[in-house]
N, C-alpha and C positions, 0 to 999 in steps of 0.2 A: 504493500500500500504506500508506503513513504518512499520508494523510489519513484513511482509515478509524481509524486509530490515535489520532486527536484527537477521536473521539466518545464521551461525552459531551465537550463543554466549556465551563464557566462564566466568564461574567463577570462581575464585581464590579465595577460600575458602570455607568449606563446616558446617561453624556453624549453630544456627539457622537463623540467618538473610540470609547467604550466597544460603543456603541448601534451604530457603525459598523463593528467589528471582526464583531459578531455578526451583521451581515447580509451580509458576504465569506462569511463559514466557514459560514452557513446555506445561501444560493445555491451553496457548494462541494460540500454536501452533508452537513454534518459537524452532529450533533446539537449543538444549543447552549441554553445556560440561563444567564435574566439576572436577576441581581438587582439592590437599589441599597434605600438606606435612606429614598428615597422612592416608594413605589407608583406616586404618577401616572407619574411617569416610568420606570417599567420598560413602564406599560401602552400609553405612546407606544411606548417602542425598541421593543416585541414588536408592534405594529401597522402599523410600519415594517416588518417583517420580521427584525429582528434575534432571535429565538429566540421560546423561551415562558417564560412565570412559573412554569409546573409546578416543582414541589423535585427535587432527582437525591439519590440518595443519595449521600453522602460519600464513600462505597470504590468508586464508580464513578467518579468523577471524573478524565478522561484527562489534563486543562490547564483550567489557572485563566487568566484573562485581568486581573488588576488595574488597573483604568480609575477613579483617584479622584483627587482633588487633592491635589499634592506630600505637604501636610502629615500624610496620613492613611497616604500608600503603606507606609512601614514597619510600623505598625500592621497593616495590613491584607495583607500578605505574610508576616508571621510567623505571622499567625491562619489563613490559607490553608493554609500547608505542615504547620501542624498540625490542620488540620480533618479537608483533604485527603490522607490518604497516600500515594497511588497516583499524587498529579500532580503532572506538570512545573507551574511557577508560573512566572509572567514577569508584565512590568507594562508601562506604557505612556507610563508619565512622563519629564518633560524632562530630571530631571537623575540620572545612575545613581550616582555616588561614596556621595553622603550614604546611599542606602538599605543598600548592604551594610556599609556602615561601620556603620549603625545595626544592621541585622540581627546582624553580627559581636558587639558588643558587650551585645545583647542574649544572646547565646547563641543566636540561635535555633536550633530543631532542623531538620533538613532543607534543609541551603542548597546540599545537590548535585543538590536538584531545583529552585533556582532559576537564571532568566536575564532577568536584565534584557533590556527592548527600548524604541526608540523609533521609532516612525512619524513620519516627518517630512512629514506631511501636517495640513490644518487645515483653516477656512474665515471667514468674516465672518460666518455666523450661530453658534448654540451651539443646545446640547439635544439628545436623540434627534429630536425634528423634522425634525431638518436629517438626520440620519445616514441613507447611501449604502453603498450594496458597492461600489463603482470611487472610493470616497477615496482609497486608497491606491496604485490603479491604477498602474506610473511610476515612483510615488514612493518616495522613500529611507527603508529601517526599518532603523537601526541595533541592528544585535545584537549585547548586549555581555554577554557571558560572565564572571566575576570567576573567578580561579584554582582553584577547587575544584568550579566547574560541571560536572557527567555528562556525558559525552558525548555522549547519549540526549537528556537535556535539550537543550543545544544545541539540536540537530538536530532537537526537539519545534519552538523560537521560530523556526528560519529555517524549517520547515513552514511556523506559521502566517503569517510574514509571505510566503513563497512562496502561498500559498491566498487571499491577500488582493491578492497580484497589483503586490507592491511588489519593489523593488531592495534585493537585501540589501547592506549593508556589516556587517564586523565589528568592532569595536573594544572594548578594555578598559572598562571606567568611567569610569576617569581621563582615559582619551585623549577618550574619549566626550565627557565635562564640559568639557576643556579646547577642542575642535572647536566645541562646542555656544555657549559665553560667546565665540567669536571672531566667527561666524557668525548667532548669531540672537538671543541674551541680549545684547551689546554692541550691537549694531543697534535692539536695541527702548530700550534706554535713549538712545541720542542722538538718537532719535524722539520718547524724553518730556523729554530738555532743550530743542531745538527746541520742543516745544510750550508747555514751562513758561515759557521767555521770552517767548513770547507775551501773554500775560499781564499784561505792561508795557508792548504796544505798543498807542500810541493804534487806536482803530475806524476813523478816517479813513485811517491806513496800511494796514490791515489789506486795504483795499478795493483794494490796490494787487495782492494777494497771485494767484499764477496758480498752476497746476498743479506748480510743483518743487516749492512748500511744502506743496502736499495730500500730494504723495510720499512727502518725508520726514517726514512727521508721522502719516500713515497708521494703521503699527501703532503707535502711541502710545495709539490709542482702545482696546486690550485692556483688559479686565478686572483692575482695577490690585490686586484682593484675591491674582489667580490669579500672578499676575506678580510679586507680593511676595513668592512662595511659594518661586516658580521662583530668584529672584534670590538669595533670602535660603540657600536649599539648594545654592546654586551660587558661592557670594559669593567663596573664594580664586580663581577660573579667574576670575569675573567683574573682579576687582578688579587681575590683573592686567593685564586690557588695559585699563583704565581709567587704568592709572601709562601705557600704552605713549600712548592717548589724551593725557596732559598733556604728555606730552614731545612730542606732534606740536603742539600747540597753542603752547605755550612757543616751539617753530621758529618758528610761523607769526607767534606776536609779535616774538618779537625783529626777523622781516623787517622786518615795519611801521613797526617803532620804529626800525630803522636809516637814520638817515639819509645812510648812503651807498649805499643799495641802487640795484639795477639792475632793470629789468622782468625780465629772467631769471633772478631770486632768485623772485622771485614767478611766474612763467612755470612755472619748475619744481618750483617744491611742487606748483601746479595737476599739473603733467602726471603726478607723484609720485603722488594719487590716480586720473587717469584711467589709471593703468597697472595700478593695484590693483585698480580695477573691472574692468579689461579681463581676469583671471585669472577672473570668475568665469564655470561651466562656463553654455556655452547650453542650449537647450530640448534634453529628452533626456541631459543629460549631456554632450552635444558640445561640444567648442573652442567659445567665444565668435566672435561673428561682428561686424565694423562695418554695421551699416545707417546708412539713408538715413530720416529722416522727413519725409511731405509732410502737411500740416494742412488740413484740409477743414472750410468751413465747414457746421453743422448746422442749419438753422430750429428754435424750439420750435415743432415740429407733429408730429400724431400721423401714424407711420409713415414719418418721414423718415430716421431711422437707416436704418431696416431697408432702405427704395430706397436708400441710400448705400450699406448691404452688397453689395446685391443688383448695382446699378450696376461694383462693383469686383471681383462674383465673376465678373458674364459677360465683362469684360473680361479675364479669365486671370492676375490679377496671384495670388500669392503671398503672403498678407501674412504677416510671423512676430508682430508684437506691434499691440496698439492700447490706448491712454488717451483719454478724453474732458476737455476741458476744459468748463468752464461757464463763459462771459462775463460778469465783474460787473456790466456797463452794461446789454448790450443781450439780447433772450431769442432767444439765438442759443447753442451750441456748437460747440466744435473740436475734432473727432475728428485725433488724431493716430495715423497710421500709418507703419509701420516694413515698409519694404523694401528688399531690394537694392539699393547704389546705382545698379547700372548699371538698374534699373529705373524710379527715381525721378521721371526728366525726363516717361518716357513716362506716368506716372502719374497726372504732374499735367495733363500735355499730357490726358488721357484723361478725364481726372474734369473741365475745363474744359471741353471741347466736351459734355459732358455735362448742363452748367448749373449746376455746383459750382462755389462761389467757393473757392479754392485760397490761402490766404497763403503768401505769399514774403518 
């Protein structure tokens, strides 16, 4: 019944996230309409699938969908609620404090038909190009309601995040920001000091560097205009785990520096992070799990992954995770695979007689 209730619905913006909300709720069945303040790319997200460019009129409008970058979200939530009369408004941005803080102080009209949201889905390309209907498949859409949100409304943003085939959580704004600068804003900045100090290190060392340094340097490659947006809207939650960060750093020097330390002053800061990491949830939501990984060499030749897939699928193994490394020296790869451990031995024993060369 409430999906019928979300047709029409526009969105105001046509990137991946935006381009990608509109081709969920299109496939759901729910009329949709996209705009964006550049043409070409509303006429990708609509050839993807994500709606049509047709105009709806304003007093039909069931749900607005706001898909723009941080800086503009308040601007363009407050022009909504008053464009649109009739619609729930939500947005799709990373950080929710700043927008109804701004909203509030704006006056703006109609803020019991807004609700913030965040889709905590992404990808390593950008644009409607890239945009999908099973993005959000799984994935976590924070729904965060501020105190004067409708009831109605609500239950408009966990529709669409239920239509889009995501896991709802609900949280405040505040809690939201403060969750959000622990987990994904504090992670991408010590992704971009790792990489800033790069910088200073000679090209000869660099040659040394294997797959933990691609890891955490990773998302450091975002979009550093989009990210300055996100951080700068986010800055008190952000700033304080950034004091929590120097006071672990501070620990870690003074260990250094003391010279009456033991290996189990330093043994246990280590194990102090692997315990941190060990809280985060596994695939699906589930309890973290210890795997075992076995590292398989790869030829560069064409079709050698895919026989290595293929190799490990007829053998019945399992796998939960895989990373590739790439050999500086020689034009070889090492797929690293994460299984069981009590599967491990028979793994490599398997991929060995197979005529994979296995390191150990």
């Amino acid at each position: 019944m409430r999906a019928i209730e979300l047709s029409p619905t526009l969105i105001i913006g046509s990137g991946l996230v935006g381009a990608s909300v509109g081709c969920a709720l299109t496939a759901a069945g729910i009329a949709v309409h996209v705009t964006d303040l550049v043409p070409a790319h509303v006429a990708v997200a609509a050839s993807r699938g994500a709606g049509t460019t047709d105009p709806v009129a304003p007093g039909d409008v069931r749900l607005v969908v706001v898909a723009v970058p941080p800086d503009r979200l308040s601007d363009v939530v407050a022009s909504a609620l008053k464009t649109y009369p009739h619609a729930t408004v939500t947005d799709v941005g990373s950080v929710k404090g700043t927008v109804i803080n701004d909203l509030r102080a704006r006056r703006a009209s109609g803020l019991k038909r807004y609700c913030g949201g965040h889709p905590m889905a992404g990808s390593h390309l950008a644009g409607p190009v890239a945009a999908r209907a099973d993005l959000f498949v799984d994935r976590t859409w924070v729904v965060a309601p501020h105190d004067t949100a409708a009831a109605a409304t609500v239950l408009d943003v966990q529709e669409l995040a239920r239509l889009c085939g995501a896991r709802i959580v609900t949280l405040g704004p505040a809690h939201h920001d403060e969750a959000v600068a622990q987990v994904s804003h504090l992670p991408h900045l010590m992704s971009a000091l790792t990489g800033g100090v790069l910088n200073e290190v000679p090209a000869s060392h660099l040659k040394l560097a294997g797959q933990g340094l691609r890891d955490v340097t990773r998302i450091s490659t975002g979009d550093p205009g989009l990210w300055r947006q996100i951080i700068s809207a986010n800055a008190d939650a952000v700033r304080e785990q950034l004091v929590e960060v120097q006071a672990a750093l501070g620990r870690l020097i003074d260990i250094l520096d003391d010279p009456d330390r033991t290996d189990a002053d330093l043994e246990d800061f280590l194990e102090w992070g692997r315990q941190g990491t060990r809280l985060i949830p596994g695939k699906h939501g589930t309890p973290a799990r210890e795997f075992a990984q076995v590292t398989i060499e790869i030829p560069d030749a064409p079709g050698a992954l895919a026989r290595l897939f293929a190799d490990i699928g007829e053998a019945g193994f399992n796998v939960e995770d895989v990373s590739i490394e790439h050999d500086a020296e020689r034009e070889v790869g090492w797929l690293a695979v994460q299984v069981t451990e009590a599967k491990a031995s028979e793994l490599e024993q398997t991929m060995e007689a197979a005529g994979w060369t296995v390191r150990h």
